[in-house]
Chimera marker file (.cmm) of the C-alpha trace (Angstrom):
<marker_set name="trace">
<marker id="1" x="14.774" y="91.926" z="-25.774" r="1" g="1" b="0" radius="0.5"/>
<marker id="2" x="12.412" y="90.884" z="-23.383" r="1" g="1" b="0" radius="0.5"/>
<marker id="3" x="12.344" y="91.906" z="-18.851" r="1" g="1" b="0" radius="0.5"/>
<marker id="4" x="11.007" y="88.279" z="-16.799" r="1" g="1" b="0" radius="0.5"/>
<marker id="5" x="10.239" y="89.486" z="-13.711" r="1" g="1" b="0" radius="0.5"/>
<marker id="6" x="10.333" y="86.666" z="-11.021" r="1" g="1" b="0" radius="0.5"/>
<marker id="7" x="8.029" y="87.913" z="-7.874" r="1" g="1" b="0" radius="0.5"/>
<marker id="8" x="8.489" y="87.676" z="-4.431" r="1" g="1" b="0" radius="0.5"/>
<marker id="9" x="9.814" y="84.006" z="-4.110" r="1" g="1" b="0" radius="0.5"/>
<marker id="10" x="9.483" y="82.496" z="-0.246" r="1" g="1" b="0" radius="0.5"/>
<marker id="11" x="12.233" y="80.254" z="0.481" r="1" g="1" b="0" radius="0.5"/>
<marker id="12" x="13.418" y="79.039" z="3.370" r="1" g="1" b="0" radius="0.5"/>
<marker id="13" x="17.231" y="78.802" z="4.290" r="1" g="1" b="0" radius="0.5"/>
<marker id="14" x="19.485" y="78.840" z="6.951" r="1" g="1" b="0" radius="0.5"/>
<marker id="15" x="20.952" y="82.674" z="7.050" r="1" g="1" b="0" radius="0.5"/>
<marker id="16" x="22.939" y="84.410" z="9.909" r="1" g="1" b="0" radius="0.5"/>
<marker id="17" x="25.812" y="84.234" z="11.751" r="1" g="1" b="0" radius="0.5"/>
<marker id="18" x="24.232" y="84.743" z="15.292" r="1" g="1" b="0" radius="0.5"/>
<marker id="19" x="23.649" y="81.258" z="17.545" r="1" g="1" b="0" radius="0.5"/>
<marker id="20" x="20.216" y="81.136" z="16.864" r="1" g="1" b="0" radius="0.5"/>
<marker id="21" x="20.210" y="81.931" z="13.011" r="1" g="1" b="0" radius="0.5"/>
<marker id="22" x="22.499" y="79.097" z="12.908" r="1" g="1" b="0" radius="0.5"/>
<marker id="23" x="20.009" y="76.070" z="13.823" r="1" g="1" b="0" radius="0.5"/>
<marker id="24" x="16.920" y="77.813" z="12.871" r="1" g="1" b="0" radius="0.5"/>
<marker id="25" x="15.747" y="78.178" z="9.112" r="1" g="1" b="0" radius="0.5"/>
<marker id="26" x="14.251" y="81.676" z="8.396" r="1" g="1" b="0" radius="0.5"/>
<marker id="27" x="11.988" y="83.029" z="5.412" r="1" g="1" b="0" radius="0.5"/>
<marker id="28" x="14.301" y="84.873" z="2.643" r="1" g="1" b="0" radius="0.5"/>
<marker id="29" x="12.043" y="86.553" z="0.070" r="1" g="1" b="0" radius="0.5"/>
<marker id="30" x="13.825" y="86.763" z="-3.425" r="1" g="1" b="0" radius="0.5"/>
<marker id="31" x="12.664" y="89.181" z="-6.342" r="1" g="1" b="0" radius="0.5"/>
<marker id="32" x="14.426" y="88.873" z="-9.721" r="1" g="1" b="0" radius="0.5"/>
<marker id="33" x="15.236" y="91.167" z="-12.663" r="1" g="1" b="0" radius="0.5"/>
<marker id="34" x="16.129" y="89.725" z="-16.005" r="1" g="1" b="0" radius="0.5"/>
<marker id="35" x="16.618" y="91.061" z="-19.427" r="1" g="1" b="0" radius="0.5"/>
<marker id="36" x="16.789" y="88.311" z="-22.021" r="1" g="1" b="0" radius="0.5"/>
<marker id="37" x="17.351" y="88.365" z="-25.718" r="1" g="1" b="0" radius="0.5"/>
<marker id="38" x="13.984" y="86.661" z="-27.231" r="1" g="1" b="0" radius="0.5"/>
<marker id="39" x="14.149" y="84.776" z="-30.966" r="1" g="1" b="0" radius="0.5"/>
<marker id="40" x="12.610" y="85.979" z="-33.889" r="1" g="1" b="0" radius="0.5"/>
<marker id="41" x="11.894" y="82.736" z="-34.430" r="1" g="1" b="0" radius="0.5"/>
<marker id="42" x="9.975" y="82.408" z="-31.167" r="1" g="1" b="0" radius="0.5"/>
<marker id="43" x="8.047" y="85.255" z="-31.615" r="1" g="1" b="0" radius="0.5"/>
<marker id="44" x="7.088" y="84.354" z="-35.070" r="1" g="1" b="0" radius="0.5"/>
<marker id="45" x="6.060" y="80.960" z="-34.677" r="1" g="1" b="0" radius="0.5"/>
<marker id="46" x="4.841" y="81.232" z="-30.988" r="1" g="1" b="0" radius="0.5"/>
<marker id="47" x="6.903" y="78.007" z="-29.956" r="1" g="1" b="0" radius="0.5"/>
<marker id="48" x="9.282" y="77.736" z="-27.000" r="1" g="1" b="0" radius="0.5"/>
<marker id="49" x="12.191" y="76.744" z="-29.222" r="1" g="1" b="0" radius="0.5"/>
<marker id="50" x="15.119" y="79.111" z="-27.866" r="1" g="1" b="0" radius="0.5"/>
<marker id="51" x="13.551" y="81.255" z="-25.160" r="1" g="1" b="0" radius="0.5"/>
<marker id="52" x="15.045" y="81.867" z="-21.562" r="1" g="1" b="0" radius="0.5"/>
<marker id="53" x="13.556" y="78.740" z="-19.523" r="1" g="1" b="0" radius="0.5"/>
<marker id="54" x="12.479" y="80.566" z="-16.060" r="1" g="1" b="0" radius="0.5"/>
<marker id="55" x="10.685" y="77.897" z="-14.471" r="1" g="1" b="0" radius="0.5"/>
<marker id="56" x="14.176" y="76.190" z="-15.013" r="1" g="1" b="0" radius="0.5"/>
<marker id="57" x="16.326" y="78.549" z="-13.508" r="1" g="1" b="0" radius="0.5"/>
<marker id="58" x="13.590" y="78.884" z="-10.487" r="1" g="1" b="0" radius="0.5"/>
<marker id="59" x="13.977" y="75.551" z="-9.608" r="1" g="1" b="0" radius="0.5"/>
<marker id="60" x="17.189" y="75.643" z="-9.352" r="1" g="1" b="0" radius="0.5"/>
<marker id="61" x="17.570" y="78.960" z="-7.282" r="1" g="1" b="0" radius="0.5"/>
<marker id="62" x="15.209" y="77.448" z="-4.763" r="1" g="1" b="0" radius="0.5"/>
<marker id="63" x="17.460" y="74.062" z="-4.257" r="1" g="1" b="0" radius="0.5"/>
<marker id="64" x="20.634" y="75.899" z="-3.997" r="1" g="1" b="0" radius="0.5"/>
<marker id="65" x="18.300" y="78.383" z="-1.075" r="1" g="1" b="0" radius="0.5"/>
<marker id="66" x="16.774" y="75.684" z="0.465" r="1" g="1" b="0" radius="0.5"/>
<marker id="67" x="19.753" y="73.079" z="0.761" r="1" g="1" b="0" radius="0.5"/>
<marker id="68" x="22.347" y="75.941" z="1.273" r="1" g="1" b="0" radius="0.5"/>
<marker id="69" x="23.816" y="77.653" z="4.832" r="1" g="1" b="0" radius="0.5"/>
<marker id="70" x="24.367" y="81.269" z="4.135" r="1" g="1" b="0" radius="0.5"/>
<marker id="71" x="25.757" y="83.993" z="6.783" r="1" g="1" b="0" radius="0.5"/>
<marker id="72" x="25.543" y="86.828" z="4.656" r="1" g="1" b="0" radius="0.5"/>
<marker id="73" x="22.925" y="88.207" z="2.695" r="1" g="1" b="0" radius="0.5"/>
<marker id="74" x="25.737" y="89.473" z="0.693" r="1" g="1" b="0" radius="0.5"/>
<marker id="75" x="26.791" y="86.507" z="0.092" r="1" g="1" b="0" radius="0.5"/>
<marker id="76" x="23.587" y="84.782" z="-0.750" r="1" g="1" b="0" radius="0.5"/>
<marker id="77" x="22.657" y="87.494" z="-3.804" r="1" g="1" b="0" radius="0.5"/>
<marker id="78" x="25.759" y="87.294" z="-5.174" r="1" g="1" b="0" radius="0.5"/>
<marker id="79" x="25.235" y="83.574" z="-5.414" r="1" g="1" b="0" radius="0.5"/>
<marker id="80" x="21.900" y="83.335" z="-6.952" r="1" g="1" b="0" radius="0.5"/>
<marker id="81" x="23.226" y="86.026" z="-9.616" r="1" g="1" b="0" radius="0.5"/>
<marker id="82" x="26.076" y="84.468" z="-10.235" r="1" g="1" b="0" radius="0.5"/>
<marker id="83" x="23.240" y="81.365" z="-11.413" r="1" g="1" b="0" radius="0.5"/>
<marker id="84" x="20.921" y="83.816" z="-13.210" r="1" g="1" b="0" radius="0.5"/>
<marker id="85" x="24.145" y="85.040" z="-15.534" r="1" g="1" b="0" radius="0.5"/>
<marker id="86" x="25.507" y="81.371" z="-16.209" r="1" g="1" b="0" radius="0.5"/>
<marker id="87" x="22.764" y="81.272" z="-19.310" r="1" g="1" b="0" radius="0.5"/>
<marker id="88" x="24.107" y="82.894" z="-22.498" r="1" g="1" b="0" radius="0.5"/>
<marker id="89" x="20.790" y="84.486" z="-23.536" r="1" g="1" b="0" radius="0.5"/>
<marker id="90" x="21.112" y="86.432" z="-20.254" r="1" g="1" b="0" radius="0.5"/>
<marker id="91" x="21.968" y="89.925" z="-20.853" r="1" g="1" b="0" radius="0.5"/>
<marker id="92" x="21.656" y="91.391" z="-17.619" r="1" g="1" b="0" radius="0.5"/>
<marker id="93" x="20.306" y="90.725" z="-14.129" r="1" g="1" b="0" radius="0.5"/>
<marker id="94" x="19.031" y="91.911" z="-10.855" r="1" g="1" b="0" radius="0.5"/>
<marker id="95" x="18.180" y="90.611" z="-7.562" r="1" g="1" b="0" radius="0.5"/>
<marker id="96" x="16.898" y="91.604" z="-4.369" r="1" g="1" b="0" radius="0.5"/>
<marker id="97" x="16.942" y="88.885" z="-1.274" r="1" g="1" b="0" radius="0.5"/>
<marker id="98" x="14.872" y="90.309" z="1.276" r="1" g="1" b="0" radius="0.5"/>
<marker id="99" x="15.450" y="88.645" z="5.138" r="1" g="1" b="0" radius="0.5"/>
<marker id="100" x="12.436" y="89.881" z="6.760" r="1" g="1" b="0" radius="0.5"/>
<marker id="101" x="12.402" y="90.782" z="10.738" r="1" g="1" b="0" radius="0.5"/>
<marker id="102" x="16.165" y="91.166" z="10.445" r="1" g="1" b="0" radius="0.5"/>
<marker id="103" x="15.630" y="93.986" z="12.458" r="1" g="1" b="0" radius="0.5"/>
<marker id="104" x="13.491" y="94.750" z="15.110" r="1" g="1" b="0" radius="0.5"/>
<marker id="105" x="11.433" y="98.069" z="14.526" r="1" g="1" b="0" radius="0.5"/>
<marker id="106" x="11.619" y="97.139" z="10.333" r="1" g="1" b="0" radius="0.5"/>
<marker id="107" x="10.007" y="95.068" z="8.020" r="1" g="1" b="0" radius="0.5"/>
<marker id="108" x="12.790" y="93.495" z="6.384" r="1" g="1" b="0" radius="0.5"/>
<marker id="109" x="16.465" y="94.246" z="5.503" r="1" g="1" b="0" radius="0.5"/>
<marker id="110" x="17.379" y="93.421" z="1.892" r="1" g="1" b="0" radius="0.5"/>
<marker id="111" x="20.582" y="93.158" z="-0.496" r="1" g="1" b="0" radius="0.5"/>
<marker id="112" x="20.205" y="94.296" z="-4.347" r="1" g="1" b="0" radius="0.5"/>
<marker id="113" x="22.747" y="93.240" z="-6.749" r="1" g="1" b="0" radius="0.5"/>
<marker id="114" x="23.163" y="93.629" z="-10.489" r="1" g="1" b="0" radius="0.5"/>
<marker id="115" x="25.135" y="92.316" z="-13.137" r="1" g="1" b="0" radius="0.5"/>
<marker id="116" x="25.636" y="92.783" z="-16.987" r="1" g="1" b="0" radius="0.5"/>
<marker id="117" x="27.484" y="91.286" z="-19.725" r="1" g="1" b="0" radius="0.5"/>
<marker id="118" x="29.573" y="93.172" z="-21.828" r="1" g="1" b="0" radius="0.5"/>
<marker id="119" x="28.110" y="93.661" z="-24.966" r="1" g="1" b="0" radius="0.5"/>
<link id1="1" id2="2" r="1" g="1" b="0" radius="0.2"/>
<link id1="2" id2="3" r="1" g="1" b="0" radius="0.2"/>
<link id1="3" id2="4" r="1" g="1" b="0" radius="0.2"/>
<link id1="4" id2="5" r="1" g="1" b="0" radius="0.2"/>
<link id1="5" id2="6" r="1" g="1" b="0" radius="0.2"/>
<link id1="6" id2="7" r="1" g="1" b="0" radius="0.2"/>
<link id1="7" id2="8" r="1" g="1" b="0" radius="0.2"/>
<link id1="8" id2="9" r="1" g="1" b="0" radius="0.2"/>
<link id1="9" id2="10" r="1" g="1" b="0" radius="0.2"/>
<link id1="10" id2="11" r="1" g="1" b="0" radius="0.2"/>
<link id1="11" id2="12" r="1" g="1" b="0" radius="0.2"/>
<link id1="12" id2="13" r="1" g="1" b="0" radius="0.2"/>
<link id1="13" id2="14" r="1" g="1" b="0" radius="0.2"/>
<link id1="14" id2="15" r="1" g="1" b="0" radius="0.2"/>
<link id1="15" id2="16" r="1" g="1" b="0" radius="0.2"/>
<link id1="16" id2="17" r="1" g="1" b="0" radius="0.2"/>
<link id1="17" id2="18" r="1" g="1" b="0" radius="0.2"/>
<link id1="18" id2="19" r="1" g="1" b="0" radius="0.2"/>
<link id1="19" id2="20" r="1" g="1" b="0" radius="0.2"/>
<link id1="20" id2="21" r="1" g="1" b="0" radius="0.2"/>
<link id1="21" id2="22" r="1" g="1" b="0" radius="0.2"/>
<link id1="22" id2="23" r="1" g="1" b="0" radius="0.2"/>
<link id1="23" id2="24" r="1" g="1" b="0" radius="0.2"/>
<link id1="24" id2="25" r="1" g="1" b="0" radius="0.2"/>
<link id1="25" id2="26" r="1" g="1" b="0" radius="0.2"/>
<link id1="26" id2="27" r="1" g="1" b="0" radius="0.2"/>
<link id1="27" id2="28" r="1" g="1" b="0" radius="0.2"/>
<link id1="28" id2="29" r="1" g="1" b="0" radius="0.2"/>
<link id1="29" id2="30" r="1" g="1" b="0" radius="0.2"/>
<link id1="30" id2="31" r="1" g="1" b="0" radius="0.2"/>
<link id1="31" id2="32" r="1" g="1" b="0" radius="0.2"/>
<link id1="32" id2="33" r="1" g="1" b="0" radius="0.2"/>
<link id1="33" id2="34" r="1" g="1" b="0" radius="0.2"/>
<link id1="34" id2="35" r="1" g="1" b="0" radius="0.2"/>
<link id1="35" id2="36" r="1" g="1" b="0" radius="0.2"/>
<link id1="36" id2="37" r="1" g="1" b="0" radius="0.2"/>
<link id1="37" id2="38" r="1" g="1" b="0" radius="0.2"/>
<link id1="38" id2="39" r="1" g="1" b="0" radius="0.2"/>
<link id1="39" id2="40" r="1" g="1" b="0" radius="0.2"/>
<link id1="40" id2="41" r="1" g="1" b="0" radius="0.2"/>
<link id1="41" id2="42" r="1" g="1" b="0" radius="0.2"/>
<link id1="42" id2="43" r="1" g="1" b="0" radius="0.2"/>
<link id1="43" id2="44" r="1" g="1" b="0" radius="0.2"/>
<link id1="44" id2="45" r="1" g="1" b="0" radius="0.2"/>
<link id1="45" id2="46" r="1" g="1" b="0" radius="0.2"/>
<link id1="46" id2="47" r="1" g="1" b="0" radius="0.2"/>
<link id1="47" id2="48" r="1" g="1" b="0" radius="0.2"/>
<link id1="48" id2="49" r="1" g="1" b="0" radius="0.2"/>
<link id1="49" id2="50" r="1" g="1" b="0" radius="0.2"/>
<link id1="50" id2="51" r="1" g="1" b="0" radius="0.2"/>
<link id1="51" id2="52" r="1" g="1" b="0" radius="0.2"/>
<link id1="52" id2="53" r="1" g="1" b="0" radius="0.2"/>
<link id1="53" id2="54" r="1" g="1" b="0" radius="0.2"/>
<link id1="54" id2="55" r="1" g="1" b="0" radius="0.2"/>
<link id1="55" id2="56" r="1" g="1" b="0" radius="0.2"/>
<link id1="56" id2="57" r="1" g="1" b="0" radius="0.2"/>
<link id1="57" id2="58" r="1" g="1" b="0" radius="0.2"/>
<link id1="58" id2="59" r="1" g="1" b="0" radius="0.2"/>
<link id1="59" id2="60" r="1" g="1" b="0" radius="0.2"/>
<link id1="60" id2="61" r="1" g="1" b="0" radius="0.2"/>
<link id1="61" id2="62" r="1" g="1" b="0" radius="0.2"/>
<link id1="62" id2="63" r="1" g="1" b="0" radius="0.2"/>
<link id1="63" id2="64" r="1" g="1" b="0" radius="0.2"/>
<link id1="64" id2="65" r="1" g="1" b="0" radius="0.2"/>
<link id1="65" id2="66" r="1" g="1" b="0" radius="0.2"/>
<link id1="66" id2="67" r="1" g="1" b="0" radius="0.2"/>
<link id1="67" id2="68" r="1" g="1" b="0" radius="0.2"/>
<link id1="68" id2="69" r="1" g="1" b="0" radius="0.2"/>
<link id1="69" id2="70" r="1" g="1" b="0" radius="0.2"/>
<link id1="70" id2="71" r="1" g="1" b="0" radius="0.2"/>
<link id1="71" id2="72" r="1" g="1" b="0" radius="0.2"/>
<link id1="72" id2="73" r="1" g="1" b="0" radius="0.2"/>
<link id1="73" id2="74" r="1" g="1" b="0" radius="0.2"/>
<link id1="74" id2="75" r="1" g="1" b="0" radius="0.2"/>
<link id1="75" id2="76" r="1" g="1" b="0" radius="0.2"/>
<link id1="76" id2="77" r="1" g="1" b="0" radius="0.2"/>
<link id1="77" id2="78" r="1" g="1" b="0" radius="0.2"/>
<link id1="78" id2="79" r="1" g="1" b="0" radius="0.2"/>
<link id1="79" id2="80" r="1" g="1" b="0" radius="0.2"/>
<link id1="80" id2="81" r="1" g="1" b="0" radius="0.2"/>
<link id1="81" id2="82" r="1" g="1" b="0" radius="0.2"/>
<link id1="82" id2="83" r="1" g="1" b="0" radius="0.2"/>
<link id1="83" id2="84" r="1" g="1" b="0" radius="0.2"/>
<link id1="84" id2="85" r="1" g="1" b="0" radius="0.2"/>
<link id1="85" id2="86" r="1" g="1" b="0" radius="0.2"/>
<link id1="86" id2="87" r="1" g="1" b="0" radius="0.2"/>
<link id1="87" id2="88" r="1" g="1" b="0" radius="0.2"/>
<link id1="88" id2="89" r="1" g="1" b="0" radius="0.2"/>
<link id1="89" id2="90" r="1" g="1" b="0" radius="0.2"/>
<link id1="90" id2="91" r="1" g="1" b="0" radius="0.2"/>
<link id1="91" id2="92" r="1" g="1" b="0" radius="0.2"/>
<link id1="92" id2="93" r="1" g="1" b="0" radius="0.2"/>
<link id1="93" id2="94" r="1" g="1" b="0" radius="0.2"/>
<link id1="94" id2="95" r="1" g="1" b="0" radius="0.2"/>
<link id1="95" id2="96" r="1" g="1" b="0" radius="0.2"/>
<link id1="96" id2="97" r="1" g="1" b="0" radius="0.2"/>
<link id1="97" id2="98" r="1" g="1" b="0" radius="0.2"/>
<link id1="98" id2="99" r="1" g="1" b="0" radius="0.2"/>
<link id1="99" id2="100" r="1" g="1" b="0" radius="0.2"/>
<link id1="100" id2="101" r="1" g="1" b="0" radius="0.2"/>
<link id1="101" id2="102" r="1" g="1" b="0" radius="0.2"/>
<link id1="102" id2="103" r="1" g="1" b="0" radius="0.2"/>
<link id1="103" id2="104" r="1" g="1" b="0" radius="0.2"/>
<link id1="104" id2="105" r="1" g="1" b="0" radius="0.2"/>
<link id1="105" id2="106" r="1" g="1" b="0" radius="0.2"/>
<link id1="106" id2="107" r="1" g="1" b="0" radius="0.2"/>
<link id1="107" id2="108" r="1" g="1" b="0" radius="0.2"/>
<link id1="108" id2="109" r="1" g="1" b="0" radius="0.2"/>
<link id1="109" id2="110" r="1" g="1" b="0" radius="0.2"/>
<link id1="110" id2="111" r="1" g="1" b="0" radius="0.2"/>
<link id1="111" id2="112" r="1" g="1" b="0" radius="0.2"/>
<link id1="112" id2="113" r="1" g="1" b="0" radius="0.2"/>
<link id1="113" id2="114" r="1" g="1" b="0" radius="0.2"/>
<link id1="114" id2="115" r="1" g="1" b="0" radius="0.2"/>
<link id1="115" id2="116" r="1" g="1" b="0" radius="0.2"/>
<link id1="116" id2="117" r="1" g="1" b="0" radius="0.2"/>
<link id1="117" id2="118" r="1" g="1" b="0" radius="0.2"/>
<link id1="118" id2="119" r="1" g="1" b="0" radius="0.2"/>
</marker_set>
């Protein structure tokens, strides 16, 4: 088993519910957790054939971010963990959307969410 860390993605999105949050894209800063099952084959041979494709599932985090309207953080982790554990050599994941200057004497506010499959 193998832990990809994905660091401190910048995306930005639409997230709020107040007026202004509403017509204004804001910064969202995503870190992910995921534990993988890795080949023997892979490791062996040193060749992609079977691994976990990250840059993949990147990609399509930061579309769905980018071209979605969100009012929740809640609701937004949920949603990009719900994408992480669509891929069968997912084991587990985590994720932690951080909406920075959510509040005004703190850095950032964040949601963590984590989900397993039953083994």
């Amino acid at each position: 088993m193998a832990t990809i860390r994905i660091k401190d993605l910048l995306i930005r999105t639409y997230i709020g519910f107040n007026p202004e949050e509403l017509v204004n894209k804001q910064d969202v800063i995503i870190n992910i957790k995921i534990e993988v099952d890795v080949p023997s084959s892979a490791l062996q041979n040193d060749e992609p054939d079977g691994i976990y494709d990250y840059k993949k599932v990147t990609k399509r985090i930061i579309h769905f971010v980018q071209e979605g309207r969100f009012k929740l953080l809640e609701v937004l982790t949920r949603q990009i963990l719900d994408i992480i554990m669509e891929d069968s050599l997912v084991n587990s994941a985590r994720v932690e959307v951080d909406k920075p200057h959510a509040l005004r004497f703190a850095e950032s506010v964040s949601v963590e969410m984590e989900d397993f499959k039953i083994q």
